[in-house]
C-alpha positions in Angstrom: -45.9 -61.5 81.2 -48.5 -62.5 78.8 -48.2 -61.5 75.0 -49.8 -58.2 73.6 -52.4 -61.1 71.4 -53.4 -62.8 74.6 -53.5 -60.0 76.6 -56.4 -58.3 74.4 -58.2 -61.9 74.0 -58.4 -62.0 77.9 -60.1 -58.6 78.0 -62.5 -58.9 74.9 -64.3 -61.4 76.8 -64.6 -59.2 79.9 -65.6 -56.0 78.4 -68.3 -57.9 76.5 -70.0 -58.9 79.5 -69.6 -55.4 80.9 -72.5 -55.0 78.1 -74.5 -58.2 79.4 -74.5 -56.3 83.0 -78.4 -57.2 83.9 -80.3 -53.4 83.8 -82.4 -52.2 86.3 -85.0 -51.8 84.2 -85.3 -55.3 83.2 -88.4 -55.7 85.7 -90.2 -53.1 83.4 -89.2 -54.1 80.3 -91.9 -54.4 77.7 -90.0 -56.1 74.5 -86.8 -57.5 74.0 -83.7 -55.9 72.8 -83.5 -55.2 69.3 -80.8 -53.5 67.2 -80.7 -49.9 65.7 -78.3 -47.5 65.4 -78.1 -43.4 66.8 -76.6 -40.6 66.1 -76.7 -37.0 68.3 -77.6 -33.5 68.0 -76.0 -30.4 69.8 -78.9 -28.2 71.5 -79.0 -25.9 74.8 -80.7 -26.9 77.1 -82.2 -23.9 77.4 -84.0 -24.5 74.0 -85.3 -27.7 74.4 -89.1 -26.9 73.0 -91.1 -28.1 70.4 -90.7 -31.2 68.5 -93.1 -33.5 66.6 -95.0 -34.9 69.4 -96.3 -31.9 70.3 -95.0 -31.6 73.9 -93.4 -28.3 73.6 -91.4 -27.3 76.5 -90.0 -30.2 77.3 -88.0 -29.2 80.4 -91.9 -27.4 82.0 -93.3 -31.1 81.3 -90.5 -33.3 83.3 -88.5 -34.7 79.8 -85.6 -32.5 80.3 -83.1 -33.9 77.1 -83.5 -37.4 77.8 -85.3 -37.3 74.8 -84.8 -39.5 71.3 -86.2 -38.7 67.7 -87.5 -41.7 66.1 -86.6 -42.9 62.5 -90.1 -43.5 60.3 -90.1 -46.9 61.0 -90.4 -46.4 64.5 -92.3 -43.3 64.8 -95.6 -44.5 63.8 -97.3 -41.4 62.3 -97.0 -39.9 65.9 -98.5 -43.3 67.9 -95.0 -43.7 69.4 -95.0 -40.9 71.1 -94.6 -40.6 75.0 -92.9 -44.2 74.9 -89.7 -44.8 76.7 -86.8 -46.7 75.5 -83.9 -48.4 77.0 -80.9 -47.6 75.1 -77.6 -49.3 75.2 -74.1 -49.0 72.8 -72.8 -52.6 71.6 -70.2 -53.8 69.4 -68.0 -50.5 69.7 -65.5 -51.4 72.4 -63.8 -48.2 71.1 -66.3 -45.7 71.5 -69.0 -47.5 74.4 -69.4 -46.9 77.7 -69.6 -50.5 79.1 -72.1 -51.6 81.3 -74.4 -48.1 80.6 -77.9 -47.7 79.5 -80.2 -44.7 79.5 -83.9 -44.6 79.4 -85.7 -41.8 77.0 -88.9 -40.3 76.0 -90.0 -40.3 71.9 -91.0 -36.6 71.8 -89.7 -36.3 68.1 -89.4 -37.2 64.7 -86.0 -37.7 62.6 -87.5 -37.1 59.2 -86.0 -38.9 55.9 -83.3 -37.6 53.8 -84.4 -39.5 50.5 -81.4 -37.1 48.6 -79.3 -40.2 50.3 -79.2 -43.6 50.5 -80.5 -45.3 53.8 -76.9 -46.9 54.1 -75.3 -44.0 53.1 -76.6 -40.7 55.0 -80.2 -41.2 55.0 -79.7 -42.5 58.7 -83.2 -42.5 59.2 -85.0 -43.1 56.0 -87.0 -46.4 56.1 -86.3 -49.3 56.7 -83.9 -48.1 59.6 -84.4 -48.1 63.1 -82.8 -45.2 64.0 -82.6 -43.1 67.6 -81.5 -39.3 67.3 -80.7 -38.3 70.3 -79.5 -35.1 72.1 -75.6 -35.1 72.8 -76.5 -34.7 76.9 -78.4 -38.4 76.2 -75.8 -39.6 74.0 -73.0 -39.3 76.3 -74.4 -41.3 79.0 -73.6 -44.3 76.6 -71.1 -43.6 74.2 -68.2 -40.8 73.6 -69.7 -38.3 71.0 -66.6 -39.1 68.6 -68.6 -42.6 67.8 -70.6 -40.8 65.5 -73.3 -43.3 63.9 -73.2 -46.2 66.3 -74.9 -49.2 66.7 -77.1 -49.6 69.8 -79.6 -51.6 70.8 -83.1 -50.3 72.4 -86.2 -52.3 74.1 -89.5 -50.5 75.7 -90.0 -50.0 79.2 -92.5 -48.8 81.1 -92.1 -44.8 81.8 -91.5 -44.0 85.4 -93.6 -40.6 86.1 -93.9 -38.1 88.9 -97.7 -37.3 89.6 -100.8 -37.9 87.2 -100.8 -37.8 83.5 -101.5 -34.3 82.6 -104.1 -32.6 80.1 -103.3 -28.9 78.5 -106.4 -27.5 76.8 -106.6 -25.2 73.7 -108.7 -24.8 71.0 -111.3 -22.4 70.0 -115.0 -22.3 70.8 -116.0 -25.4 69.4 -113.1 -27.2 68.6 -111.9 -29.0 71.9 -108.1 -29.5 71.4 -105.8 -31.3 74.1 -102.5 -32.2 74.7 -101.7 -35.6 77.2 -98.3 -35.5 78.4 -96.5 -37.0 81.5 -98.3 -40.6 80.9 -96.7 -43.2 82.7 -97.2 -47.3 82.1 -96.2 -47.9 78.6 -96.4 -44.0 78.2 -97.5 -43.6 73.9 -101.6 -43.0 74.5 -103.3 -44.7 71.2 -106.5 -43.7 71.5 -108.5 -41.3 73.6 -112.2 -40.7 74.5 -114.1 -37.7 75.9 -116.9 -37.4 77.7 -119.2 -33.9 79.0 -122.0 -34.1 81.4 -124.1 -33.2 77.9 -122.8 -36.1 76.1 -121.5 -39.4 76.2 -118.3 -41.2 75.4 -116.8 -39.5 72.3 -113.4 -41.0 69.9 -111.1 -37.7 69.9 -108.8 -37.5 67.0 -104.6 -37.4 66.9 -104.5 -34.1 66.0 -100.7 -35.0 65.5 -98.0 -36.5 68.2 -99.9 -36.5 71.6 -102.4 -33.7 70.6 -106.1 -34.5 70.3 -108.7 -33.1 69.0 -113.0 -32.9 68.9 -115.6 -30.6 67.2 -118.4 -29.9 70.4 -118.7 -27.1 72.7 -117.8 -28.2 76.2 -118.8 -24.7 77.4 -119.0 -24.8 81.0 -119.2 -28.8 81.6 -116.5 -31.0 83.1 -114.7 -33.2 81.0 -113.9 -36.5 81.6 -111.1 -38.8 79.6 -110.3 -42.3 78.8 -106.9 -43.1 77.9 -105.5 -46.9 76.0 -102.1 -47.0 75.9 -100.4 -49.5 73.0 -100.4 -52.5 76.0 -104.3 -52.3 76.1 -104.7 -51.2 79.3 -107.2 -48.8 80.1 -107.4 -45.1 82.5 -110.5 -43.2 83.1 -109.8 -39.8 84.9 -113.6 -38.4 86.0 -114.0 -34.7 85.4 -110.4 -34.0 85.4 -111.0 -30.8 83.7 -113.4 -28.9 86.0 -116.7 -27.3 84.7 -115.4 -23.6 85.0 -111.8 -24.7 82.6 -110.0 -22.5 80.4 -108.4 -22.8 77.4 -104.9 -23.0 77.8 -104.8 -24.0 81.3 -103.4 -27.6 81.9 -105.0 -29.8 84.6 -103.9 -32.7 86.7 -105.4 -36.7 86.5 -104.9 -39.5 88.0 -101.5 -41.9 86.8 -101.3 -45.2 85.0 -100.5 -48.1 87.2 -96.9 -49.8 86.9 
């Protein structure tokens, strides 16, 4: 029978390439793996709404709590949101669950701490590249005992059901909307507008993924065109018929994977 010392250097080698397991999302993948570290939160389920991105219910628009709240240096004033990331524990054999990885939506913000140190408690004060995660996300790559762990995280491209969605608010003449569901690389950096009284028109980030535009749209159909952070392009043609309300969301076509 082997000794205890060889014992564990014959399986340190195995469960390290339990972590190396290729991902099925390597196809997708849209930068390499990097390191960070994450942390969890305790919510119901039945309360997942809001966050910084502006989604709000996040179970009514298909993100349920695979979800992550980005550190500063990753949120990028709100441009980071509707990306997906590929998360994976490393370097813990204690706490990881080899071989696991678990794609989720940025539809927050983990705000600095500056009362604490970024080594020290201010787990996502800048420079850090942190993921806050809800525990239900958390789990599927690490027990929740690890704490603060380090993982590392790359983009891929977000796999959606249906077209990209657009939820209308505002107020007479300011034009408000909200782009959720958006597949492809999934964070929308810029957006354009365009009634049958006007032509192509920059909206605004409002903040996260909401948009915004002073003009009266008053019984025109609007049309949008959505860049996402690879370049590419979407145009959805009157997507929001002439007779729309506010606060009614409507249906577009989908990125292309």
């Amino acid at each position: 029978m082997a000794p205890p010392l060889l014992l564990v250097l014959f399986l340190l080698p195995a469960l390290a390439a339990a972590h190396e397991r290729p991902s099925s999302y390597g196809s997708s993948a849209l930068t390499e793996w990097r390191n960070a570290k994450a942390s969890y939160f305790s919510i119901d389920p039945e309360d997942a709404v809001g966050g910084a991105c502006g989604f709000g219910d996040l179970g009514k628009h298909g993100y349920g709590m695979a979800t992550v709240g980005l550190s500063t240096a990753l949120f990028d004033r709100g441009a980071s949101c509707g990306g997906c990331y590929e998360v994976r524990c490393v370097e813990d054999l204690k706490y990881c669950l080899p071989g696991t990885s678990i794609v989720v939506t940025a539809t927050n913000f983990c705000p600095p701490n500056f009362g604490f140190p970024a080594d020290a408690g201010g787990v996502c004060n800048p420079p850090n590249h942190h993921f806050l995660l809800p525990i239900q996300a958390f789990e599927k790559i690490a027990l929740w005992k690890a704490g603060v762990m380090p993982i590392q995280y790359r983009r891929v491209k977000c796999l959606r059901e249906g077209g990209v969605r657009f939820s209308v608010s505002g107020k007479g003449s300011f034009f408000t909307v909200l782009i959720s569901n958006v597949g492809g690389a999934g964070d929308v950096r810029s957006v354009k507008l365009k009634g049958t009284e006007s032509g192509w028109l920059s909206m605004g980030r409002n903040w996260g993924q909401i948009w915004h535009i002073n003009l009266d749209l008053t019984g025109q159909p609007v049309s949008f065109e959505l860049t996402s952070s690879d370049g590419t392009t979407m145009t959805n043609f009157n997507v929001v018929p002439k007779d729309w309300e506010f606060g009614k969301t409507y249906t577009g076509k989908q990125f292309l994977l």
